[in-house]
PADREN-962158 format. One line per 3 residues: number of its first residue (from 1); for each residue x negated, z negated, y negated of C-alpha. Coordinates in nm, 2 decimals. Layout:
// PADREN-962158
NUM> X,Z,Y; ...
This chain:
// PADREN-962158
1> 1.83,2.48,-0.33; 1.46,2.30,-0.31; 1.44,1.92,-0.28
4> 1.37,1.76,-0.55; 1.05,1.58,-0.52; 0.95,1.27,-0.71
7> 0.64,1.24,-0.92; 0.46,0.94,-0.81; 0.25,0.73,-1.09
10> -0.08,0.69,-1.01; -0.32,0.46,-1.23; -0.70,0.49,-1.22
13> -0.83,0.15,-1.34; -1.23,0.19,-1.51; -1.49,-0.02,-1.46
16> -1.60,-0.27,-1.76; -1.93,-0.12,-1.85; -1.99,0.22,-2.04
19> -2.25,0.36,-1.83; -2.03,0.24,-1.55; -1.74,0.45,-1.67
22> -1.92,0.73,-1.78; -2.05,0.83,-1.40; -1.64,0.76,-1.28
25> -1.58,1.07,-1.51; -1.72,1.43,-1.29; -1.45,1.30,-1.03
28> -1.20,1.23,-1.24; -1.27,1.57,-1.37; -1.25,1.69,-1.07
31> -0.89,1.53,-0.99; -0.77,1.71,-1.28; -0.88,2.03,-1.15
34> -0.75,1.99,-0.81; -0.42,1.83,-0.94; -0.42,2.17,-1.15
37> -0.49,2.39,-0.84; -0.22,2.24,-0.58; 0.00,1.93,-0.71
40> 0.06,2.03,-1.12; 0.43,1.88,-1.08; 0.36,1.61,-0.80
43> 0.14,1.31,-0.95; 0.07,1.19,-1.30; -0.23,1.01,-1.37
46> -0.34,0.77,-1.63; -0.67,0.57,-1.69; -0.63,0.23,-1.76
49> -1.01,0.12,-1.94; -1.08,-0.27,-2.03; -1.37,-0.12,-2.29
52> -1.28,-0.01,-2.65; -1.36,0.37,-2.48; -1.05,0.48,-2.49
55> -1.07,0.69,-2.83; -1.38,0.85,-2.67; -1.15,0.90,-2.31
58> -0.90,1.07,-2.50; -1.11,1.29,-2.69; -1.21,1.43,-2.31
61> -0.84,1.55,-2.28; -0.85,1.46,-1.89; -0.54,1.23,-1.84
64> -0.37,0.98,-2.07; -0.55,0.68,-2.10; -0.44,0.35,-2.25
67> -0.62,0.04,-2.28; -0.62,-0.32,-2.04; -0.46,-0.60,-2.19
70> -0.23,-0.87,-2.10; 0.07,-0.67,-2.23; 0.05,-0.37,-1.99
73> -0.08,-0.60,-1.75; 0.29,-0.78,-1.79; 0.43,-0.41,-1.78
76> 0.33,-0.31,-1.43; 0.50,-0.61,-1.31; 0.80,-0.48,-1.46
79> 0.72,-0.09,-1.35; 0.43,-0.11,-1.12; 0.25,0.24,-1.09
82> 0.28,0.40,-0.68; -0.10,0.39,-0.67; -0.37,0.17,-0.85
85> -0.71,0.26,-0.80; -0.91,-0.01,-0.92; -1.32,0.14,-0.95
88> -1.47,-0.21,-1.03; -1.37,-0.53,-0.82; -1.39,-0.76,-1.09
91> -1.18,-1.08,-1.24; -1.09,-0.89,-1.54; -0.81,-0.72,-1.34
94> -0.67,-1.02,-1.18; -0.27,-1.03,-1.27; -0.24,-0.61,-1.27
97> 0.01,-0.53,-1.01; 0.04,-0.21,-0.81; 0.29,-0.09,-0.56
100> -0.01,0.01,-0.36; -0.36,-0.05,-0.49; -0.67,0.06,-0.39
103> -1.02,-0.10,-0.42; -1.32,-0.23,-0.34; -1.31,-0.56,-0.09
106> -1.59,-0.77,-0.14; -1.74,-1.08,0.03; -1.78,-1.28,-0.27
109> -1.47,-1.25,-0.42; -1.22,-1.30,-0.14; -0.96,-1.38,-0.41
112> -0.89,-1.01,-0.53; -0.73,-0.87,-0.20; -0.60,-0.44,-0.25
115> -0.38,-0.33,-0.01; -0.65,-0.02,0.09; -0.95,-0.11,0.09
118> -1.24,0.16,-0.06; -1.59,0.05,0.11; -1.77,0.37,-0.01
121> -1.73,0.25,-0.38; -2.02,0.03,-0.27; -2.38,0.20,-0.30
124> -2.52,0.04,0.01; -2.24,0.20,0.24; -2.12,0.54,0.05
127> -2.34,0.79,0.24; -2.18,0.65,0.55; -1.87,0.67,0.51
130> -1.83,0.97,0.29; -1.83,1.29,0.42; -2.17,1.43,0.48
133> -2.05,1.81,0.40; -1.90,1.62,0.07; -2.22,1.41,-0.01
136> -2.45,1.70,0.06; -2.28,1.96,-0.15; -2.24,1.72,-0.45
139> -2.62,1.65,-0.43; -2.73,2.01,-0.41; -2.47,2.16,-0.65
142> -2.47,1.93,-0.91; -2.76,1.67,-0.88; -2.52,1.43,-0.86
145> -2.64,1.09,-0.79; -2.43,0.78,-0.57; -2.32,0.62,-0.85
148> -2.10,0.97,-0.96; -2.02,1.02,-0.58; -1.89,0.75,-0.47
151> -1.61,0.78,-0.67; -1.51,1.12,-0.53; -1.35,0.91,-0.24
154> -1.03,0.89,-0.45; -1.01,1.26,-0.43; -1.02,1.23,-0.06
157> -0.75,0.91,-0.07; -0.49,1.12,-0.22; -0.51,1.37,0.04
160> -0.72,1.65,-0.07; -1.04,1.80,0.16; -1.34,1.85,0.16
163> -1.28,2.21,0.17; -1.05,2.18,-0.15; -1.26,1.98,-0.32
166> -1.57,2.24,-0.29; -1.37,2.55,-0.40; -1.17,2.40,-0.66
169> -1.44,2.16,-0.82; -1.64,2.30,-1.12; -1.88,2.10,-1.36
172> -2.13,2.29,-1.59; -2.31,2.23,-1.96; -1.94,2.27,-2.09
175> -1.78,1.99,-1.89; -1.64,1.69,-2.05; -1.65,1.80,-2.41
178> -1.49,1.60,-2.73; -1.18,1.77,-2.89; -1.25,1.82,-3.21
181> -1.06,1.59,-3.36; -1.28,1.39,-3.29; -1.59,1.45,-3.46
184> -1.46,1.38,-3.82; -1.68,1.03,-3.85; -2.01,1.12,-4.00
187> -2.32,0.86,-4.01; -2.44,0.75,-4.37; -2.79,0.89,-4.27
190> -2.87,1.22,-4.46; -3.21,1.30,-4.35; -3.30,1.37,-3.98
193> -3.31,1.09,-3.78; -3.33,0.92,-3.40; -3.14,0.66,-3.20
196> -3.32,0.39,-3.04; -3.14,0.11,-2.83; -3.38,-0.15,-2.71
199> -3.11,-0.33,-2.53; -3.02,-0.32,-2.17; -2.70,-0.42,-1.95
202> -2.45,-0.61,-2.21; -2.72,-0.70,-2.45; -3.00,-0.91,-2.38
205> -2.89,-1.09,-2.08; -3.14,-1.30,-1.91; -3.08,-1.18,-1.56
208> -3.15,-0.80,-1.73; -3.48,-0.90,-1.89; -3.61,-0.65,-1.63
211> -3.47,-0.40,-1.74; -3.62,-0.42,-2.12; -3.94,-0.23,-2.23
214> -4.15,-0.37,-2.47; -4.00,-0.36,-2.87; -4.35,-0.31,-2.98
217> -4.38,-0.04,-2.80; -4.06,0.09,-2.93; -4.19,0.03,-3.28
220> -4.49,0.27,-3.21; -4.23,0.56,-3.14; -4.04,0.51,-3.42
223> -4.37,0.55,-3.65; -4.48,0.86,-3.48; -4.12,0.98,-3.51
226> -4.13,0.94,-3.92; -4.55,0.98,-3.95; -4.58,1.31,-3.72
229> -4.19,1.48,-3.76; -4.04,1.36,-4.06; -3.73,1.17,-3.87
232> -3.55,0.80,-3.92; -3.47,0.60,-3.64; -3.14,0.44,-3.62
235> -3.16,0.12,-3.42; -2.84,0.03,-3.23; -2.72,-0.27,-2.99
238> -2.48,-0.58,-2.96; -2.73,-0.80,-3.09; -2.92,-0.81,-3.40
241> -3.27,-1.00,-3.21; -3.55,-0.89,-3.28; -3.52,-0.89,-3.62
244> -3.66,-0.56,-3.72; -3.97,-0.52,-3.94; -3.94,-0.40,-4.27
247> -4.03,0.01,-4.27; -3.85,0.25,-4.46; -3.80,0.48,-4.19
250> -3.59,0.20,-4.01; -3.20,0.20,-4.02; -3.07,-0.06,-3.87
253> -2.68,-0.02,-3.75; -2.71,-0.30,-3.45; -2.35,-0.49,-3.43
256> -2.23,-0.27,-3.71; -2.07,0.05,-3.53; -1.80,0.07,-3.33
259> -1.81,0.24,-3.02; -1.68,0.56,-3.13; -1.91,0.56,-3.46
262> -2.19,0.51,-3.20; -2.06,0.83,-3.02; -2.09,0.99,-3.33
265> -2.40,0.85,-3.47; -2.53,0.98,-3.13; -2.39,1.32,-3.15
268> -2.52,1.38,-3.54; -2.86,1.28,-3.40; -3.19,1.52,-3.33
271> -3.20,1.25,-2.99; -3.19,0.91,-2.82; -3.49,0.71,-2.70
274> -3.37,0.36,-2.52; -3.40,0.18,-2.19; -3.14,0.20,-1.89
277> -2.82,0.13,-2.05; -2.45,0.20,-2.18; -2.58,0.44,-2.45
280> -2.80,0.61,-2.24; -2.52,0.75,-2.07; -2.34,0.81,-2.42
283> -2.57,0.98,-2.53; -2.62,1.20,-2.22; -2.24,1.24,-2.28
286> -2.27,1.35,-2.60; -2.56,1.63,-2.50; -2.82,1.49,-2.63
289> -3.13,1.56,-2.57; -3.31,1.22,-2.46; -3.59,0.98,-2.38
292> -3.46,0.69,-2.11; -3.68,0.39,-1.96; -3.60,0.30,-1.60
295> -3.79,-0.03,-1.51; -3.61,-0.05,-1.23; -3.67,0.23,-0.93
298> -3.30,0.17,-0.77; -3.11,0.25,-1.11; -3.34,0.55,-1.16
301> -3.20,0.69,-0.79; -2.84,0.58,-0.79; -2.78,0.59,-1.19
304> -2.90,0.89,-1.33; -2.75,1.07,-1.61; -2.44,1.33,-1.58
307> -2.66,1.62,-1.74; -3.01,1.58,-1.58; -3.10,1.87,-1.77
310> -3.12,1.68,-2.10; -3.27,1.37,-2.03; -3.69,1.29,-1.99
313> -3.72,0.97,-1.72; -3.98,0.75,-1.72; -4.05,0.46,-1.49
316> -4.16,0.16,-1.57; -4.42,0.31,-1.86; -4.70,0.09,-1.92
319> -4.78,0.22,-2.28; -4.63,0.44,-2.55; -4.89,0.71,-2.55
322> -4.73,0.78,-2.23; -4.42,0.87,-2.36; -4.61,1.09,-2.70
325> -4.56,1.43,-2.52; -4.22,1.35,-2.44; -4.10,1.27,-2.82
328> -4.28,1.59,-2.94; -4.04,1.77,-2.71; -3.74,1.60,-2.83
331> -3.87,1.69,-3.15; -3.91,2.07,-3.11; -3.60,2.07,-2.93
334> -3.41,1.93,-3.18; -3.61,2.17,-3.46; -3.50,2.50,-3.21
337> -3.92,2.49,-3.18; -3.97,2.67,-2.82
């Protein structure tokens, strides 16, 4: 008669921004599959998210998902998971216990103490202490950047190789789609239209400033858009400044949407033109095609999208004419113009 072995609970704790917890996802993806492949009986996973994401996370179908909150935060000190992983080291998770967690030590915040401590999760030291067969193979095969790396280290943690993790991992066009249940939320917006988020980081924080392109510059986009193709633009954000000018090509859905209607705004959309920010990434999520503004030269190495493929960079653009060639081809793209 076989032993019977225990299924040990392990918890996979997301970091507290959207474009954050979008790149955790090709390795989560990828624990699935190997969990699939070699331990389908041995672990269950959940993903704990702090973000209102988790309507989006379950329409992904990877592993149950439940929100952060001061109730199940109570609840693992009653029945503490075997493992934690915890992807961001931040104060927001201070009080969630673990019979083991796993995490990200850092100088600064010598108050947050995990009993293994994950040193790769930090950009600076990931490439040397990774693998290099691992790194290498994720770069070449997939594009992959550090940010969506990094976090294959929890593969590694629960005791798979590299070797396992090459044969067994696969992440294509098809990866990481929405159930469709899902897609029943439909925008008020009949005629063809664009997104444009002019925000960056949570909003319009002043030490992100950087990280914003001009609005005028925005404006100028959205008139060729309506003048030249016939589309709408759809403004979205967390904050309603600038006040918008008065066109009637403008929609204006800022601090309206919830994150899920955004999703969905986004995926009804013929594209998305914004700076480097949470709904970049959801948007590149929802395979759009897009337009994204990097005015910072490290986010446009470590940060880049999951699918590449659909997604026109710029750095630090100096004009909008620059970015005219690029908006036609969202447009023809979006019109099935080759």
């Amino acid at each position: 008669m076989e032993d019977h072995v225990a299924v040990q609970r392990i918890e996979i704790v997301l970091p507290n921004r959207i474009g954050d917890t979008v790149l955790t996802l090709p390795a989560i993806l990828c624990l699935k599959q190997l969990k699939e492949k070699y331990d389908s009986d041995r672990f269950e996973y959940e993903l704990i998210t702090a973000l209102p994401l988790t309507e989006i996370l379950q329409a992904l179908d990877l592993f149950k998902v439940r929100r952060m909150t001061w109730c199940s935060k109570i609840k693992s000190w009653l029945a503490p998971a075997d493992k934690t992983f915890f992807l961001s080291t931040t104060t927001g998770n201070l009080g969630y216990r673990s019979r083991k967690s796993h995490g990200l030590r850092m100088p600064n915040k010598k108050h947050i103490i995990y009993s293994v401590n994950m040193p790769y999760l930090s950009l600076a030291h990931m490439e040397s202490i990774l693998p290099v067969g691992l790194v290498e193979y994720l770069k070449s095969e997939f594009e992959f950047t550090s940010a969506k790396i990094r976090h294959f280290g929890i593969c590694l943690e629960m005791g798979y190789t590299v070797d396992q993790i090459r044969q067994t991992f696969r992440f294509d066009a098809e990866s990481l789609s929405l159930n469709n249940t899902f897609l029943q939320w439909k925008p008020s917006i009949t005629s063809k239209y664009l997104v444009f988020c002019m925000e960056a980081a949570s909003g319009r924080m002043k030490n992100n400033s950087d990280r914003l392109w001009k609005e005028e510059y925005f404006f100028d986009l959205a008139k060729m858009a309506y003048e030249k193709y016939g589309m709408q633009t759809a403004f979205i954000g967390i904050s309603n400044f600038p006040k918008l000018p008065e066109k009637p090509y403008f929609v204006d859905f800022r601090g309206k949407l919830s994150l899920k209607e955004t999703a969905m705004l986004l995926y009804y959309s013929c594209g998305y033109v914004g700076n480097d920010t949470g709904p970049s990434h959801l948007s590149n999520l929802m395979k759009k095609n897009s337009i994204s503004i990097y005015m910072r030269e490290d986010a446009l190495r470590d940060f880049g999208p999951l699918f590449p493929h659909l997604m026109t960079k710029f750095l630090k653009p100096q004009t909008s004419e620059e970015i005219y060639p690029a908006l036609e081809k969202l447009y023809r793209l979006s019109a099935g113009i080759h």
